[in-house]
C-alpha positions as CSV (number, residue, x, y, z in Angstrom):
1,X,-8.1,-97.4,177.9
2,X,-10.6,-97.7,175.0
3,X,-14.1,-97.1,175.8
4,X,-17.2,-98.4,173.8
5,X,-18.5,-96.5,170.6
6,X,-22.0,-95.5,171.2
7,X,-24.3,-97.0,169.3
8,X,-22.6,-100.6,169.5
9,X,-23.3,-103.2,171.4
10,X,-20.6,-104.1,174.1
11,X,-20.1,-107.4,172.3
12,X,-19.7,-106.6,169.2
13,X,-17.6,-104.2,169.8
14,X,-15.3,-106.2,171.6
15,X,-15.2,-108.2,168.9
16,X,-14.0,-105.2,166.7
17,X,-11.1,-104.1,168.7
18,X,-9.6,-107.5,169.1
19,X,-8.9,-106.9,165.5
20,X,-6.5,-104.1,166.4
21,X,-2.9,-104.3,166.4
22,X,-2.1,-101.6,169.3
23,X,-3.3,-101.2,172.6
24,X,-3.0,-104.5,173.8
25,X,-2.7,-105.9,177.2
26,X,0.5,-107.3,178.4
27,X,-0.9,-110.6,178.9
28,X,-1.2,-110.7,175.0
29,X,1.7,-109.8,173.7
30,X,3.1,-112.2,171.4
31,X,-0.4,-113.7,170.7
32,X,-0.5,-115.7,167.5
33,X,-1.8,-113.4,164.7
34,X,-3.0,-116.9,162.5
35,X,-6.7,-116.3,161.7
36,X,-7.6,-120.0,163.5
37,X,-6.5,-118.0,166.8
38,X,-7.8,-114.7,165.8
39,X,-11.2,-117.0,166.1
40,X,-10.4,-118.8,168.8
41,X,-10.1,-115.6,171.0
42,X,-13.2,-113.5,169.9
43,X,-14.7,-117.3,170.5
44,X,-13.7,-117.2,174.6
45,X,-14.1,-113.2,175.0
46,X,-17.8,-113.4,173.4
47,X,-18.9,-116.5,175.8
48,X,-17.2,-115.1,178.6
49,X,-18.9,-111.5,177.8
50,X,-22.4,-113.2,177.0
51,X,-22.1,-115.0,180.4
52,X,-21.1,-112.0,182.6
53,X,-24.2,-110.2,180.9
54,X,-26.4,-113.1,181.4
55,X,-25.9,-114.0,184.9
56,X,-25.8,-110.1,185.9
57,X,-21.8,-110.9,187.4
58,X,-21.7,-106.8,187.4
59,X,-23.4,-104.5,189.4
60,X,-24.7,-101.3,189.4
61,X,-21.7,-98.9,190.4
62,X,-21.9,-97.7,193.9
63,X,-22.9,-93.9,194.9
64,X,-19.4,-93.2,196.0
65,X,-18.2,-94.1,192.7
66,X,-15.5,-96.6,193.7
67,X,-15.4,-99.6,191.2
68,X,-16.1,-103.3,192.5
69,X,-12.9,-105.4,192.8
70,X,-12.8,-109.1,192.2
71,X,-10.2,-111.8,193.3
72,X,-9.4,-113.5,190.2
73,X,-8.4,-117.3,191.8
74,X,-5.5,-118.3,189.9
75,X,-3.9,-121.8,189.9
76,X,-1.5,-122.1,187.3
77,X,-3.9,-124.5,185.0
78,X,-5.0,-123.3,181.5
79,X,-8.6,-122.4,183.1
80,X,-7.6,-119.7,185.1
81,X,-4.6,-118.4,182.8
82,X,-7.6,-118.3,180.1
83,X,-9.9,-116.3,182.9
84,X,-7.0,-114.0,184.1
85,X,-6.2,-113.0,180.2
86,X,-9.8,-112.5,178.9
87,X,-10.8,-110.4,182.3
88,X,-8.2,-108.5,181.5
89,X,-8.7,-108.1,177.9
90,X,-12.2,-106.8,179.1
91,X,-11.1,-104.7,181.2
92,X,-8.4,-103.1,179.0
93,X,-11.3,-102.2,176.4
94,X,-12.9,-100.5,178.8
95,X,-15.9,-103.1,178.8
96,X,-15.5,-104.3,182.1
97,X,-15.8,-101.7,185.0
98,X,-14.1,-103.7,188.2
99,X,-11.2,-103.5,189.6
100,X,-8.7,-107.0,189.1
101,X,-6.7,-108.8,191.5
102,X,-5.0,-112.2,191.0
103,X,-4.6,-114.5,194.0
104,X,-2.4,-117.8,193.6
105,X,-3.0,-120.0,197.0
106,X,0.3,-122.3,197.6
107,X,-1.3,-125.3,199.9
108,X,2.4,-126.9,200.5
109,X,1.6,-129.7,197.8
110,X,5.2,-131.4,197.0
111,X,6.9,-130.3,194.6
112,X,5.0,-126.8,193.5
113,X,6.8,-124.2,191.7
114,X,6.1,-121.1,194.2
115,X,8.3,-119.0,192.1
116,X,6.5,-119.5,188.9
117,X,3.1,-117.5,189.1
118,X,5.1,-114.9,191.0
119,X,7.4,-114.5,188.3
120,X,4.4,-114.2,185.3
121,X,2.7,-111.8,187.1
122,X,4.6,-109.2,187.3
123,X,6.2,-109.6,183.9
124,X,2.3,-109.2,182.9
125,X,2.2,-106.0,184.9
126,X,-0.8,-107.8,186.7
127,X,-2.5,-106.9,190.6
128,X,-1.9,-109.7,192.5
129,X,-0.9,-111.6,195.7
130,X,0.5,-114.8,196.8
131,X,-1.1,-116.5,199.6
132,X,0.7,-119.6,201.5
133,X,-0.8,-121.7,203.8
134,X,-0.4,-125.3,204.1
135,X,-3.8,-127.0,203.9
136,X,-1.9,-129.9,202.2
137,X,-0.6,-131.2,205.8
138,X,-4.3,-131.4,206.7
139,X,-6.0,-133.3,204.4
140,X,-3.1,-136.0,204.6
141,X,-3.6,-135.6,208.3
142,X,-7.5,-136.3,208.2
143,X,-8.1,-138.0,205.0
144,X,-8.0,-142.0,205.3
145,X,-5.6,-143.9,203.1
146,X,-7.2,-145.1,199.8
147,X,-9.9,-141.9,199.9
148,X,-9.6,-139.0,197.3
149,X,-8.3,-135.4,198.6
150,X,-10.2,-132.9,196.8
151,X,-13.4,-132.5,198.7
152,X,-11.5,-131.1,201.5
153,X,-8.9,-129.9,200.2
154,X,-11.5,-128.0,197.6
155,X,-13.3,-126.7,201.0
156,X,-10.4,-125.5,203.0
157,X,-8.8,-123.9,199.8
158,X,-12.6,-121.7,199.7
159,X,-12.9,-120.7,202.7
160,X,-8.8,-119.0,202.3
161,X,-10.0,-117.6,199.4
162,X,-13.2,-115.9,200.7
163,X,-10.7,-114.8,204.3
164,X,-8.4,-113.0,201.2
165,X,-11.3,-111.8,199.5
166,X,-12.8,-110.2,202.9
167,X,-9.3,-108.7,203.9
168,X,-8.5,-107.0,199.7
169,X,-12.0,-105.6,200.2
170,X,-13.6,-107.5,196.7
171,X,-17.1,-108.5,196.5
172,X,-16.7,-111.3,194.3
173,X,-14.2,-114.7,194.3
174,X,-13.7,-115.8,190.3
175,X,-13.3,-119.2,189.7
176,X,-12.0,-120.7,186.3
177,X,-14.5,-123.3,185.9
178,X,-15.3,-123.8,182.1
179,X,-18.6,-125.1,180.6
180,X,-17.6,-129.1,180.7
181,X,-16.6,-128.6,184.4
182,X,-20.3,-127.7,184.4
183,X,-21.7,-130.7,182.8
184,X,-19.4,-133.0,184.9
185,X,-20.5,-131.9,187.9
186,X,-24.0,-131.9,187.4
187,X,-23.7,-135.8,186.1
188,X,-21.2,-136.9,189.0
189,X,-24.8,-135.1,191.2
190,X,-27.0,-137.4,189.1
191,X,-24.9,-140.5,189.3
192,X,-23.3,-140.4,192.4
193,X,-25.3,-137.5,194.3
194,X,-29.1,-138.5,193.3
195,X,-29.6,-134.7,192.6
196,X,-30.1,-132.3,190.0
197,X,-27.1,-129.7,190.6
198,X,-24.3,-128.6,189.3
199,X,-21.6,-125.2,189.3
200,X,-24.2,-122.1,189.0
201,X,-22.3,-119.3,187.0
202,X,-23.3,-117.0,190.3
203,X,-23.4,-118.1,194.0
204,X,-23.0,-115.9,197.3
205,X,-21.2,-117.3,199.5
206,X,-22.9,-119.4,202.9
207,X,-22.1,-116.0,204.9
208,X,-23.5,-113.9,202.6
209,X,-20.8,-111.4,202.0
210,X,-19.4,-112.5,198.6
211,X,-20.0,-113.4,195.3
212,X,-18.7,-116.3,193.7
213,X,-18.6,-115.9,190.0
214,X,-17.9,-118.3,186.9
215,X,-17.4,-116.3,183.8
216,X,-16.3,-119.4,181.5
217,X,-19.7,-120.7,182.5
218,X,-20.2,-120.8,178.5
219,X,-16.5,-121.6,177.3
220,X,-15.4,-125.0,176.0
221,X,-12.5,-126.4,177.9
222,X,-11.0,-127.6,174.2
223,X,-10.8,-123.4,173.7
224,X,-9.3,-123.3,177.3
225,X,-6.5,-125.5,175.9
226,X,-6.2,-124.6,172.8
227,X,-5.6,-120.9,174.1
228,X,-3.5,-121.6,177.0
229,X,-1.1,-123.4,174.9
230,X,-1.0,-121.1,171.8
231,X,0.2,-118.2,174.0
232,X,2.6,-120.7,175.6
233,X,1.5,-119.6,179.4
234,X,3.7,-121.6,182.1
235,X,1.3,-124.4,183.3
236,X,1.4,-126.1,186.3
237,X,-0.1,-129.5,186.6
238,X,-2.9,-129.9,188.6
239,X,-2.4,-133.5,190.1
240,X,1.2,-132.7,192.3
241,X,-0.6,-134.2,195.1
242,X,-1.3,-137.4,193.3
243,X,-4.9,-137.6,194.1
244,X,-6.1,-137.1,190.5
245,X,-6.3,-140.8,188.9
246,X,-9.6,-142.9,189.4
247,X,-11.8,-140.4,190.0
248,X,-15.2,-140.3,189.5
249,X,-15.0,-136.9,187.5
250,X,-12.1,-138.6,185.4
251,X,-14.9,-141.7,184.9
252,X,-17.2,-139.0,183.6
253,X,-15.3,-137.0,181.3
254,X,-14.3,-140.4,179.5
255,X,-17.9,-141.2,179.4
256,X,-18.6,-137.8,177.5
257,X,-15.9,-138.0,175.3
258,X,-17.1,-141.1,174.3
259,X,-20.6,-139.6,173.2
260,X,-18.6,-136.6,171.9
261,X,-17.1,-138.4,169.8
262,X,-20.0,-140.6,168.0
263,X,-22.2,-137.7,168.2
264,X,-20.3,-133.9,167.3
265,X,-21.9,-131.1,169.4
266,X,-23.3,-133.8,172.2
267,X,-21.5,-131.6,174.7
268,X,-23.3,-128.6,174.0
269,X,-26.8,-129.8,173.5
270,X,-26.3,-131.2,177.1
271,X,-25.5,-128.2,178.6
272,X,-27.8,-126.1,176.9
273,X,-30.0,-128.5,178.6
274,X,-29.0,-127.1,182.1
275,X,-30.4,-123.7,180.5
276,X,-33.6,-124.8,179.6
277,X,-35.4,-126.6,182.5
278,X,-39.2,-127.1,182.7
279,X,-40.1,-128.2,186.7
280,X,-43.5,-129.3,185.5
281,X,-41.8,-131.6,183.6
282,X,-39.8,-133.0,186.7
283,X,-40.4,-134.9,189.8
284,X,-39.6,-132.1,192.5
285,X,-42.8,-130.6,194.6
286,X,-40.8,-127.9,195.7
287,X,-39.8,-126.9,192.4
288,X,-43.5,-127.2,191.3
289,X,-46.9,-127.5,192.5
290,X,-48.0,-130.2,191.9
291,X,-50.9,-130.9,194.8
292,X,-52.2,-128.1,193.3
293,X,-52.9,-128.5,189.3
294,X,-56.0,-128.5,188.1
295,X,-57.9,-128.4,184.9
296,X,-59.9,-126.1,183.4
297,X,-63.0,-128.0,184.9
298,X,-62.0,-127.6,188.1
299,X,-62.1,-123.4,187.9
300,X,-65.3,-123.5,187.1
């Protein structure tokens, strides 16, 4: 495994070594060698490096030495294929210090192709385990006819991945969520929620035992695609249980695209936005004192 050259940043030299021919991670082999992907995948491992730094996703090792290991939550989409491969990439230059493991949770939706994931992972030579439990019969038990399934199933599928997390001894879940994932969810919160919230990059869980991590906090879900399909991973769909069309996130991402496309770079301004808050410039107390202001008058 390479390790970093002293005197260079961690970044950059990432960026260096992708350049390399040998040495290359399984999940890479066969990678277009055109110079538009050459870009596209410095692109994804720089955001998701920046974003790991940023948000402080790794943390100091332990006195016994033993690395942290984090349960990468794979679902077949081109999010998490792009997450699994660019971990690993970091990892496999030595510029990510945690131990990997891929988990793939099977919730009994009709029609899912169980032996798929199975199959490309250990062709990829990757850690991982395949978890079934059928939260599907649940939320078409308790949801009512005409209602979207995701908020349940969203919660039931969490709280299987933190029991796997707990039981593979990792300190951190990582999700797949990609920057416009971000953005939608923060304006579904404004629309529909009458909040200002959205996906934080880092969470701990509500018992306080686990990390939850987003490391494509900063990656374009265009690059997602666009690097999914060029190294022609095996996607599966992500609407088997036919709960996907009308939704209100669907509404929204038609609504951005829309400003995407009269005004180029809309996306990124918003969520650089999210970045940049001022609370004395908002309407929340508890964010700012407000009862408390005064002038320069009213110190003397």
């Amino acid at each position: 495994m390479m390790k970093p050259l002293g005197g260079i940043a961690p970044a950059l030299y990432c960026l260096l070594m992708l350049d390399e021919k040998t040495d290359i991670h399984p999940l890479f082999n066969g990678a277009p060698t055109t110079t538009e992907f050459k870009k596209l995948r410095k692109r994804i491992v720089r955001n998701t490096r920046e974003a790991i730094e940023q948000y402080g996703m790794i943390a100091p090792p332990p006195r016994d030495g033993k690395l942290p290991k984090w349960l990468i939550c794979l679902s077949g989409g081109k999010d998490s294929y792009t997450l699994l491969a660019v971990l690993h990439e970091l990892k496999w230059r030595g510029l990510l210090p945690v131990e990997l493991l891929a988990c793939n949770l099977d919730q009994g939706q009709p029609n899912f192709p169980a032996t798929v994931l199975p199959a490309f992972l250990e062709k990829m030579e990757v850690p991982h385990r395949i978890e079934y439990q059928d939260t599907y019969s649940i939320v078409m038990d308790k949801v009512p006819a005409g209602r979207t399934f995701c908020a349940l199933c969203s919660r039931l599928r969490r709280g299987n991945l933190y029991r796997i997390a707990r039981e593979e001894g990792c300190s951190a879940v990582v999700l797949g969520h990609h920057r416009d994932d971000i953005l939608e969810t923060f304006l579904m919160n404004l629309f529909h929620g009458g909040r200002l919230a959205t996906m934080p990059p880092k969470l701990v869980n509500e018992e306080g035992d686990l990390f939850l991590y987003r490391p494509l906090a900063h990656v374009a879900e265009a690059d997602c695609e666009a690097f999914s399909n060029a190294m022609k991973y095996p996607i599966i769909p992500c609407d088997l249980c036919g709960s996907q069309d009308g939704l209100q996130r669907q509404q929204v991402k038609q609504m951005i695209d829309g400003w995407e496309k009269n005004h180029a770079g809309r996306r990124q301004k918003m969520f650089r936005a999210l970045t940049n808050t001022r609370p004395s410039h908002l309407l929340d107390p508890n964010l700012f004192d407000f009862l408390g202001l005064q002038t320069n008058s009213d110190l003397d």
